[in-house]
Every structure is written in structure tokens, then in C-alpha cells.
Biopython code that builds the backbone (N, CA, C, O; Angstrom):
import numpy as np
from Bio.PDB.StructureBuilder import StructureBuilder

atoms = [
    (1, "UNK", "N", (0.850, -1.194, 0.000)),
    (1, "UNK", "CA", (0.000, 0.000, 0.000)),
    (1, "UNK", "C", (0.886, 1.245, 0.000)),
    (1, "UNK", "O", (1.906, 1.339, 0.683)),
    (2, "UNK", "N", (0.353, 2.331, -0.937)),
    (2, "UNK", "CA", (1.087, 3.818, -0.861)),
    (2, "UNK", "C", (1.297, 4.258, 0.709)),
    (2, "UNK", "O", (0.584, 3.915, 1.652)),
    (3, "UNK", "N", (2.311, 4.999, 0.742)),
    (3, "UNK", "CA", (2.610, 5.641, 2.051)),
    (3, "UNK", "C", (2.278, 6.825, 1.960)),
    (3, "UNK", "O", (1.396, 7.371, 2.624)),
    (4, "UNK", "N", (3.172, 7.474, 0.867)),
    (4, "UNK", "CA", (3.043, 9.064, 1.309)),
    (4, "UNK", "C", (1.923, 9.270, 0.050)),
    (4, "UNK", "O", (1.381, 8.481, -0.725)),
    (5, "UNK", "N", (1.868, 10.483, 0.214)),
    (5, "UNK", "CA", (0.382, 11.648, 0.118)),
    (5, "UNK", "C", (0.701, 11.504, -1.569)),
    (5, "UNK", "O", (-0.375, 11.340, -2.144)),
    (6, "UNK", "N", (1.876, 11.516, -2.551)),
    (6, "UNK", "CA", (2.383, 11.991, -3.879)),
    (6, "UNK", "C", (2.095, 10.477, -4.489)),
    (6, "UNK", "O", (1.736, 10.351, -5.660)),
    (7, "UNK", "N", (2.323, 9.034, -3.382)),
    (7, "UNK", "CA", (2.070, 7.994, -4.286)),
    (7, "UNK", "C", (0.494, 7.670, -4.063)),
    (7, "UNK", "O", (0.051, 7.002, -4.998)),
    (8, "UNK", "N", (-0.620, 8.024, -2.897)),
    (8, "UNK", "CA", (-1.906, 8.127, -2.828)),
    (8, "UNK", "C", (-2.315, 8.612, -4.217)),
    (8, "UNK", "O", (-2.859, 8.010, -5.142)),
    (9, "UNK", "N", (-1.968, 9.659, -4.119)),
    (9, "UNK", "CA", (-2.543, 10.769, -5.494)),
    (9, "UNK", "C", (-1.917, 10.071, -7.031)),
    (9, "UNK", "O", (-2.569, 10.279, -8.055)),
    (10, "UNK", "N", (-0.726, 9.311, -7.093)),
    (10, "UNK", "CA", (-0.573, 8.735, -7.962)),
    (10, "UNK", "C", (-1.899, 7.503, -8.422)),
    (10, "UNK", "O", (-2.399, 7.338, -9.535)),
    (11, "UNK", "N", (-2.165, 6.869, -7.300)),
    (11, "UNK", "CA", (-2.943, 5.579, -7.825)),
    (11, "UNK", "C", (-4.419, 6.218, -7.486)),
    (11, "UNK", "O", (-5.408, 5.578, -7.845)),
    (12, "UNK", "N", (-4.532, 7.085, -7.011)),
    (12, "UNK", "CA", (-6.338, 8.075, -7.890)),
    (12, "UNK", "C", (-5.713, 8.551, -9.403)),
    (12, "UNK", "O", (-6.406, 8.221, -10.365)),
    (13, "UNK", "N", (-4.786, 9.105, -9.613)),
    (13, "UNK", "CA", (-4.700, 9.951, -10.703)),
    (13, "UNK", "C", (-4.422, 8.277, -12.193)),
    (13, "UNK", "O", (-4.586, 8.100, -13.400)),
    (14, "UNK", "N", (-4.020, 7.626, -11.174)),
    (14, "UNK", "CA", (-3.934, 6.349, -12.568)),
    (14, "UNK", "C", (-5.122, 5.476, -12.524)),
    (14, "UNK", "O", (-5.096, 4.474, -13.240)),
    (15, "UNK", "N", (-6.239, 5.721, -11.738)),
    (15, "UNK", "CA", (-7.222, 4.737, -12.010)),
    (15, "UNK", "C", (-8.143, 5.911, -12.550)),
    (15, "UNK", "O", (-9.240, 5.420, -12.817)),
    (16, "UNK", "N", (-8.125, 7.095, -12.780)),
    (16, "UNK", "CA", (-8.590, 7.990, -13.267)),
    (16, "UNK", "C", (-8.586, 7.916, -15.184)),
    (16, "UNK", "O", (-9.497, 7.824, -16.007)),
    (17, "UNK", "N", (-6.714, 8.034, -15.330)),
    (17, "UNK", "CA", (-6.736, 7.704, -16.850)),
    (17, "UNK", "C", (-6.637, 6.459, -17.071)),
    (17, "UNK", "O", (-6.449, 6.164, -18.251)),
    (18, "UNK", "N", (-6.707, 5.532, -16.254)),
    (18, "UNK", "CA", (-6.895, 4.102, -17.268)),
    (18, "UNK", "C", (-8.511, 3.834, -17.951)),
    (18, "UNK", "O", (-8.857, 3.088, -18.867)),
    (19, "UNK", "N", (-9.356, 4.831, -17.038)),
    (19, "UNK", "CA", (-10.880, 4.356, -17.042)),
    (19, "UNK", "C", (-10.931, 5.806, -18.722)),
    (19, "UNK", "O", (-11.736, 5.576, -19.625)),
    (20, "UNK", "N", (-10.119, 6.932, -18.802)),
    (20, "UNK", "CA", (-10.349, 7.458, -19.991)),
    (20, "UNK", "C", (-9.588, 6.523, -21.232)),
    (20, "UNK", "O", (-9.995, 6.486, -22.394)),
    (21, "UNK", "N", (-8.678, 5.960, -20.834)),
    (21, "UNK", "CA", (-7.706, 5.691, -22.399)),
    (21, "UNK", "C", (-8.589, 4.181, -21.887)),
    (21, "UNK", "O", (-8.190, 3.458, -22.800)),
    (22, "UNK", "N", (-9.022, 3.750, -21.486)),
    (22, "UNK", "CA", (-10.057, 2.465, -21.566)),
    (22, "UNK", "C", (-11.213, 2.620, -22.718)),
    (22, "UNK", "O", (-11.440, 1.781, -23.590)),
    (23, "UNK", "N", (-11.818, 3.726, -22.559)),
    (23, "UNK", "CA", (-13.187, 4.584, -23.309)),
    (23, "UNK", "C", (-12.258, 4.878, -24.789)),
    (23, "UNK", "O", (-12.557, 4.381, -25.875)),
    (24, "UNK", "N", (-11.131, 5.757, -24.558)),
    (24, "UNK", "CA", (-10.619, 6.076, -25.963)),
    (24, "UNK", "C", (-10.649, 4.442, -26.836)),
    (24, "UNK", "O", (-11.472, 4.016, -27.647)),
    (25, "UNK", "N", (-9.539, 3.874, -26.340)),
    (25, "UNK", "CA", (-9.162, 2.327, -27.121)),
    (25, "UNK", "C", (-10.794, 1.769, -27.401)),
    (25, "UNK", "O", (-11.070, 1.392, -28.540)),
    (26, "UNK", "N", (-11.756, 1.737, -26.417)),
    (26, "UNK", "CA", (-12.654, 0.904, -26.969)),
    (26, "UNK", "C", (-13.641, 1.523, -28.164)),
    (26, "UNK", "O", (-14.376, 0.807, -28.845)),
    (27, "UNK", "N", (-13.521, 3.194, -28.328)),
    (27, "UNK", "CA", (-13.847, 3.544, -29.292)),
    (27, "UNK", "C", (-13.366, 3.521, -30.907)),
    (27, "UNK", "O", (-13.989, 3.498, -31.968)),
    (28, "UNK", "N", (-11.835, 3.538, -30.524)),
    (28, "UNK", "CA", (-11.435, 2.695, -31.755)),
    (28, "UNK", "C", (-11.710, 1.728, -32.132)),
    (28, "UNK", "O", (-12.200, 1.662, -33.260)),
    (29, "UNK", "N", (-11.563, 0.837, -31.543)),
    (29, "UNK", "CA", (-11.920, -0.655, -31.963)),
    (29, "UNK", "C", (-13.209, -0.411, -32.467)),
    (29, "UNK", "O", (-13.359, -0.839, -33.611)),
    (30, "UNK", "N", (-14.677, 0.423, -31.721)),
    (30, "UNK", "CA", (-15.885, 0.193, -32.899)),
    (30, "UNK", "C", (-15.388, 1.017, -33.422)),
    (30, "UNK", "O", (-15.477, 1.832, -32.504)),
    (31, "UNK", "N", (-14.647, 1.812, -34.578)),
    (31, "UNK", "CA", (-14.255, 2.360, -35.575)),
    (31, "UNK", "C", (-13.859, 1.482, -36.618)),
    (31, "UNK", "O", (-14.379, 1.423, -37.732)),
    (32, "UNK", "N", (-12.498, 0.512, -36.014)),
    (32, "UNK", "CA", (-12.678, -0.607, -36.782)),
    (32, "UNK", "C", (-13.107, -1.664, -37.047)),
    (32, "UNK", "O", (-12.681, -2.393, -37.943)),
    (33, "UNK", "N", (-14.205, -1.945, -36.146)),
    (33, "UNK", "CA", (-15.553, -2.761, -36.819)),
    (33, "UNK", "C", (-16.389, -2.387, -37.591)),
    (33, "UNK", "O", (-17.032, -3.012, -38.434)),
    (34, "UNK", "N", (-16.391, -0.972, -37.207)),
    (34, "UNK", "CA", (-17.447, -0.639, -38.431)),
    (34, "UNK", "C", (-17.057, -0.673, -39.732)),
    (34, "UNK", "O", (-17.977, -0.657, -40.549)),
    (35, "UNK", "N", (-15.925, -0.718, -40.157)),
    (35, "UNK", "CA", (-15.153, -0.837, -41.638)),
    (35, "UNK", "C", (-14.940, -2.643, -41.711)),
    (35, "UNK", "O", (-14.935, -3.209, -42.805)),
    (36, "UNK", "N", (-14.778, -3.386, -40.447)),
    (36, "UNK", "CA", (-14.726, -4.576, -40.949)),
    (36, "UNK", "C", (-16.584, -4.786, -41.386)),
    (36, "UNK", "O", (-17.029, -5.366, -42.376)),
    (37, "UNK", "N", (-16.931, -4.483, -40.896)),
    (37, "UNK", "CA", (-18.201, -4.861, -41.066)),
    (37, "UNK", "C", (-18.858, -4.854, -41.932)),
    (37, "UNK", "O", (-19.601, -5.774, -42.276)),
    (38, "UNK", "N", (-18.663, -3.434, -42.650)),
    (38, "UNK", "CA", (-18.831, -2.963, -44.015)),
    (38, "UNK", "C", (-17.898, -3.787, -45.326)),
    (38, "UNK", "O", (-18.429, -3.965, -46.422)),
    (39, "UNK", "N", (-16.763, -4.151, -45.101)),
    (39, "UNK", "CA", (-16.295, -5.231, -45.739)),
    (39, "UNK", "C", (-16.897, -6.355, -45.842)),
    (39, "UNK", "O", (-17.304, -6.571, -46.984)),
    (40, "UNK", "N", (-17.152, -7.313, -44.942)),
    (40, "UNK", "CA", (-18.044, -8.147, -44.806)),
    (40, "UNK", "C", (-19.030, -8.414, -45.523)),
    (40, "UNK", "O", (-19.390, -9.502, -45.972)),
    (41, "UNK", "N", (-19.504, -7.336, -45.638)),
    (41, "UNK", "CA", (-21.387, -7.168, -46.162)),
    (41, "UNK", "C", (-20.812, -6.761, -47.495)),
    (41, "UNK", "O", (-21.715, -6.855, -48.326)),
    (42, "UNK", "N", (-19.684, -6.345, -48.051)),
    (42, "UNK", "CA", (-19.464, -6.083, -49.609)),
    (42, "UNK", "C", (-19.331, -4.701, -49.979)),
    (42, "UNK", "O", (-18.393, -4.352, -50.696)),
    (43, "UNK", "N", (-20.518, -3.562, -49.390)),
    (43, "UNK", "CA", (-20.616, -2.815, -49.676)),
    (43, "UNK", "C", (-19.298, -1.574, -49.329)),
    (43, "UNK", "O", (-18.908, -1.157, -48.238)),
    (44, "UNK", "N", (-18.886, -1.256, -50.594)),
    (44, "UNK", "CA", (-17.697, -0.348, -50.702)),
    (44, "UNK", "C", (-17.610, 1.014, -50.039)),
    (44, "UNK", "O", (-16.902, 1.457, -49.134)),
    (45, "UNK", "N", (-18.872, 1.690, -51.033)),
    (45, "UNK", "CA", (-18.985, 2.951, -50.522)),
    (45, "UNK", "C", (-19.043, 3.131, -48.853)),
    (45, "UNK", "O", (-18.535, 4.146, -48.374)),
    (46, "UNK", "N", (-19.567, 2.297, -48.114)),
    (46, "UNK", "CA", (-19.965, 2.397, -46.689)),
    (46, "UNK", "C", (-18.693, 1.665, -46.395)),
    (46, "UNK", "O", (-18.360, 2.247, -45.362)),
    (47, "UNK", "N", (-17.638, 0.656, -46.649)),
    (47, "UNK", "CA", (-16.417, 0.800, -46.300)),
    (47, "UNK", "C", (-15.753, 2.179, -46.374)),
    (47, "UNK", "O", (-15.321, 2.804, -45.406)),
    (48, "UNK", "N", (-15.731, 2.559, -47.622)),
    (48, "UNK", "CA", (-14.790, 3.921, -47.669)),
    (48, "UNK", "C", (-15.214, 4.869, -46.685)),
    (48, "UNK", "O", (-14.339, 5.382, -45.988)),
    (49, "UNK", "N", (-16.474, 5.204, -46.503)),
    (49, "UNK", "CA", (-16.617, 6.024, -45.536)),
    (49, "UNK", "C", (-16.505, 5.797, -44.512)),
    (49, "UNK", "O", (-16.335, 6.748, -43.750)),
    (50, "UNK", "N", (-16.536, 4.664, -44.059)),
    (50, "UNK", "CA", (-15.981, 4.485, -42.430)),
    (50, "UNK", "C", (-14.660, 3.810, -42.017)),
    (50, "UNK", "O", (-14.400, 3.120, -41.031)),
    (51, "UNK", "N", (-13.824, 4.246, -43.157)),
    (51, "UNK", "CA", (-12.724, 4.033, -43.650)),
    (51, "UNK", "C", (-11.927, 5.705, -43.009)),
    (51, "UNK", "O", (-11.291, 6.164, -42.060)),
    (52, "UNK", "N", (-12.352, 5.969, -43.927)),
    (52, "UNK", "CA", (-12.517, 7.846, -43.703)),
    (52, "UNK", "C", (-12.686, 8.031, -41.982)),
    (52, "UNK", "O", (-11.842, 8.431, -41.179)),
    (53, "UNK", "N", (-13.722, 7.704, -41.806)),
    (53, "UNK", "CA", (-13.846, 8.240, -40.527)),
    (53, "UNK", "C", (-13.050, 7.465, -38.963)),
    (53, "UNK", "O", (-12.955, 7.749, -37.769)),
    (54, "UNK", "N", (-12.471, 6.022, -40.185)),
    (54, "UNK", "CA", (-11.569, 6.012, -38.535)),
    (54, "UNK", "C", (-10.025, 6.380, -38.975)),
    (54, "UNK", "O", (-9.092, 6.008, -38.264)),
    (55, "UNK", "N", (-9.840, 7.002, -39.978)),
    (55, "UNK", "CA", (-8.803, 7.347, -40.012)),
    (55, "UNK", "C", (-8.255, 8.626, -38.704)),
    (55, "UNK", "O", (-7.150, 8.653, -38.163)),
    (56, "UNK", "N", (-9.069, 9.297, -38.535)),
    (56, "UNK", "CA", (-8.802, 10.502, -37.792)),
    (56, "UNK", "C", (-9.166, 9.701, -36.247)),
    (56, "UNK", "O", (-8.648, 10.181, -35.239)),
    (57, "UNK", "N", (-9.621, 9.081, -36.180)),
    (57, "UNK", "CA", (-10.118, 8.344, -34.813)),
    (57, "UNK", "C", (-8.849, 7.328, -34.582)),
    (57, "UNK", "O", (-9.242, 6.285, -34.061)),
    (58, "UNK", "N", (-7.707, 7.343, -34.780)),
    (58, "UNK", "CA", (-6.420, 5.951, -35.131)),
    (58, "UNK", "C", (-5.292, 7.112, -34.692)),
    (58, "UNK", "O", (-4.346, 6.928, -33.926)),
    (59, "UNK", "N", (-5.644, 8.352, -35.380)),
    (59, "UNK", "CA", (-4.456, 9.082, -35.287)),
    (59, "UNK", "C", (-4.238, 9.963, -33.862)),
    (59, "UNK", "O", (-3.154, 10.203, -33.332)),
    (60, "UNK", "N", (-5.588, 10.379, -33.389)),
    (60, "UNK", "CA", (-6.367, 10.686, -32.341)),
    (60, "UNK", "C", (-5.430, 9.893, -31.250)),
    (60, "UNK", "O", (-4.525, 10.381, -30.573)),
    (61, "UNK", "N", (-6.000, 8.232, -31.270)),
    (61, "UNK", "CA", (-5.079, 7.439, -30.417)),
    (61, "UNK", "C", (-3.769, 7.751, -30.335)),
    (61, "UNK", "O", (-3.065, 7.804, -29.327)),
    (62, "UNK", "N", (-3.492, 7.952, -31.447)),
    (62, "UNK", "CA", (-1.487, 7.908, -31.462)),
    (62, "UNK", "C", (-1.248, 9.439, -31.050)),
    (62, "UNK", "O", (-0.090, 9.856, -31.042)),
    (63, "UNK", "N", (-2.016, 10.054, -30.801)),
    (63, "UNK", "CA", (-1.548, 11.243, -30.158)),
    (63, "UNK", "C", (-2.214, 11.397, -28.773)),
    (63, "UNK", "O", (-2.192, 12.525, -28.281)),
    (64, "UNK", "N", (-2.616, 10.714, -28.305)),
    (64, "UNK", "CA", (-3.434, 10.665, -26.857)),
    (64, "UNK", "C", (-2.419, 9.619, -26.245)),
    (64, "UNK", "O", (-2.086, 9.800, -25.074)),
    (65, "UNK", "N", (-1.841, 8.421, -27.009)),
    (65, "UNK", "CA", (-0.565, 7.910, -25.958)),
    (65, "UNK", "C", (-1.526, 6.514, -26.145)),
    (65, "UNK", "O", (-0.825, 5.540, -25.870)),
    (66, "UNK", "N", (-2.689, 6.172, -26.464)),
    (66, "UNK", "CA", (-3.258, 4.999, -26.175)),
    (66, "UNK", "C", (-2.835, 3.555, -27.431)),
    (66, "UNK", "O", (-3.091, 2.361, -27.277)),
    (67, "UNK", "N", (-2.147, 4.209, -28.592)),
    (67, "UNK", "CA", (-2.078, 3.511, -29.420)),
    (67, "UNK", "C", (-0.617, 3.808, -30.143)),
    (67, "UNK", "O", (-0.446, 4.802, -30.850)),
    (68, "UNK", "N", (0.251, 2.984, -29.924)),
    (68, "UNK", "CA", (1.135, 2.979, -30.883)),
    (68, "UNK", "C", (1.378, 3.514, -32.322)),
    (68, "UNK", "O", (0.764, 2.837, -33.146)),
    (69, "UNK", "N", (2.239, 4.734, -32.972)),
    (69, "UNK", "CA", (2.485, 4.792, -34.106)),
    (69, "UNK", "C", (2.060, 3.754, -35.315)),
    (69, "UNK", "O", (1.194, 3.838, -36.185)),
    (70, "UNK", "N", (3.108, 2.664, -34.977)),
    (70, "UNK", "CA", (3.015, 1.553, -36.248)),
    (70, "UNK", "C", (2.118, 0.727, -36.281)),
    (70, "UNK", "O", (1.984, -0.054, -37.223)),
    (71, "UNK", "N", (1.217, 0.765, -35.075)),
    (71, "UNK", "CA", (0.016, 0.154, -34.828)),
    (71, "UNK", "C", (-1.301, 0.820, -35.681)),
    (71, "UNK", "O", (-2.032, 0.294, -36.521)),
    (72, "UNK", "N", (-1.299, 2.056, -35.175)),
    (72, "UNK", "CA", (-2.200, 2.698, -36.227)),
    (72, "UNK", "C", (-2.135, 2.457, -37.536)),
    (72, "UNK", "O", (-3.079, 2.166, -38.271)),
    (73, "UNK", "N", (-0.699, 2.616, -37.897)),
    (73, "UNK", "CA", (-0.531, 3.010, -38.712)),
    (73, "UNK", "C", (-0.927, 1.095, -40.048)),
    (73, "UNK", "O", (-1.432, 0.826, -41.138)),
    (74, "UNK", "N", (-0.317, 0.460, -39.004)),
    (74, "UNK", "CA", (-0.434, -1.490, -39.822)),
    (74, "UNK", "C", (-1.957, -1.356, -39.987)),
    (74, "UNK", "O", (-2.530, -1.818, -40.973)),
    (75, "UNK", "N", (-2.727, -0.583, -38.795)),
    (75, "UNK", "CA", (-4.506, -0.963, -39.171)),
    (75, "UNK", "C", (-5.009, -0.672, -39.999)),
    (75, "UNK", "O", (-5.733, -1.369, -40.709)),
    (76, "UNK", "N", (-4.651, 0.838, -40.151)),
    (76, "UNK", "CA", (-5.200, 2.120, -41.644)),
    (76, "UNK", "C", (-4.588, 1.189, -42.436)),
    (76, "UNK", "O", (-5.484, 0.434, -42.813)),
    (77, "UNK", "N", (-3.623, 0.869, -42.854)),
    (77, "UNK", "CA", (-2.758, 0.004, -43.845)),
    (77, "UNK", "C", (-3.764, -1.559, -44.796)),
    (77, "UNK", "O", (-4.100, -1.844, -45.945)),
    (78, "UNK", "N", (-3.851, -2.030, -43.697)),
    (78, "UNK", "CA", (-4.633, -2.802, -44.057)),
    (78, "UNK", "C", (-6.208, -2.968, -44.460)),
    (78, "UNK", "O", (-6.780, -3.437, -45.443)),
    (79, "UNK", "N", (-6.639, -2.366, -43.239)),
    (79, "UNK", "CA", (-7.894, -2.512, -43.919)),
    (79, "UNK", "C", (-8.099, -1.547, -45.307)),
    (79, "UNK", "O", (-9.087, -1.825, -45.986)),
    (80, "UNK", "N", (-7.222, -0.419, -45.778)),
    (80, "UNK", "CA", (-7.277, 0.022, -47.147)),
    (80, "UNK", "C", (-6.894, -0.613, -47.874)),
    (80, "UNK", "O", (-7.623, -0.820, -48.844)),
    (81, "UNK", "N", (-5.554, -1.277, -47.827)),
    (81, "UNK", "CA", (-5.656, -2.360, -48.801)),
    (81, "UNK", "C", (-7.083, -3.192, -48.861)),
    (81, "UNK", "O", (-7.375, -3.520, -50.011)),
    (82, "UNK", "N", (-7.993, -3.583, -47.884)),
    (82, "UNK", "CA", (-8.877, -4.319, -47.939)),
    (82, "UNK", "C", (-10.204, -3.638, -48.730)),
    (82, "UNK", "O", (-10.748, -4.359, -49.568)),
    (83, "UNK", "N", (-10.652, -2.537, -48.550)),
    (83, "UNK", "CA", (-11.205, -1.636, -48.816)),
    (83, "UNK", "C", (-11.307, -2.021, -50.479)),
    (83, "UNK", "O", (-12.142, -2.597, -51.175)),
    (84, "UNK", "N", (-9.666, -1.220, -50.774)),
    (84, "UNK", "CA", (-9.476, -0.805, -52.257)),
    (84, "UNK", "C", (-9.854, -2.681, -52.845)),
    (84, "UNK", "O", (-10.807, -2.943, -53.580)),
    (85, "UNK", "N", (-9.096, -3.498, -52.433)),
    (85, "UNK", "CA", (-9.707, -4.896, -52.850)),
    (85, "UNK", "C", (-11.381, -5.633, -53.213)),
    (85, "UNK", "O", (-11.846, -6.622, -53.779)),
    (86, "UNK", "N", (-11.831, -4.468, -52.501)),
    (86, "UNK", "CA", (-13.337, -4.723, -53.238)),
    (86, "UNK", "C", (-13.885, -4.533, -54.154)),
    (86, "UNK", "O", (-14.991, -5.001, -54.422)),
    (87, "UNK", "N", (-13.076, -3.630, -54.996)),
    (87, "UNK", "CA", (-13.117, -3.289, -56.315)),
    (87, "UNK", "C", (-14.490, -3.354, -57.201)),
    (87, "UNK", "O", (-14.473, -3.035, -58.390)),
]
sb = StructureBuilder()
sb.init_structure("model")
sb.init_model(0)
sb.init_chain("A")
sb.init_seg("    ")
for serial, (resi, resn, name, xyz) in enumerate(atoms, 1):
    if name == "N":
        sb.init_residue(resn, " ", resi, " ")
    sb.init_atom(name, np.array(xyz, "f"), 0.0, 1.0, " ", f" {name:<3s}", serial, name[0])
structure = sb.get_structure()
């Protein structure tokens, strides 16, 4: 257990942002379901657009600290390749 007053306030202040970058990450992920999903079902146009829209929701992460650079970056990667493959 914390002793002093600076490591108390540490473990409020970290069960504080795990419960926000918990909410961030799980909003990505439905970002990229909604593009797998839209793959799935065939339909392109509604891939591309929610293609589009988790692009800025990926990058969001990688600047909030919740998501790795090359992580974002392998997801956008792929599922556009997947996207453009529906041709």
C-alpha cells in the first residue's frame, strides 16, 4: 500500500486515466468494426466512408498515448488495402 500523500494521489490519478484511455481504445476498436463490417457485407462505398472516418479516430489514439504509431498506422494500412480490394 502507498505511504506518502504523492504515491496516494498517484494511484487516484492512474485509475482515473486508465478508465479514460479504456473509453478512448474501446472507441477505436468500434471504428474498426465498423469498416470490418462494411467489408463483410461487400458494400464499398460504406467501407470507404468508415474508412474515412476512422482514419482521424487511429491518429487521435497515437496522439493521446493509447495507441502505438506503427500500430495505427499497420490498421489504416490494411484494412485500405482491404477496402481498395473490393473493387
Amino acid at each position: 500500500m502507498a505511504n506518502t500523500p504523492q504515491a496516494k494521489k498517484r494511484i487516484r490519478r492512474n485509475d482515473r486515466r486508465a478508465e479514460i484511455n479504456g473509453a478512448r481504445v474501446s472507441r477505436i476498436r468500434t471504428f474498426v468494426k465498423r469498416v470490418e463490417s462494411a467489408l463483410e457485407s461487400g458494400d464499398k462505398s460504406a467501407a470507404e466512408t468508415a474508412l474515412k472516418a476512422m482514419q482521424p479516430e487511429l491518429a487521435r489514439g497515437v496522439a493521446k498515448g493509447v495507441l502505438h504509431k506503427n500500430t495505427a498506422s499497420r490498421k489504416f494500412s490494411r484494412l485500405t488495402k482491404r477496402v481498395l480490394a473490393l473493387g
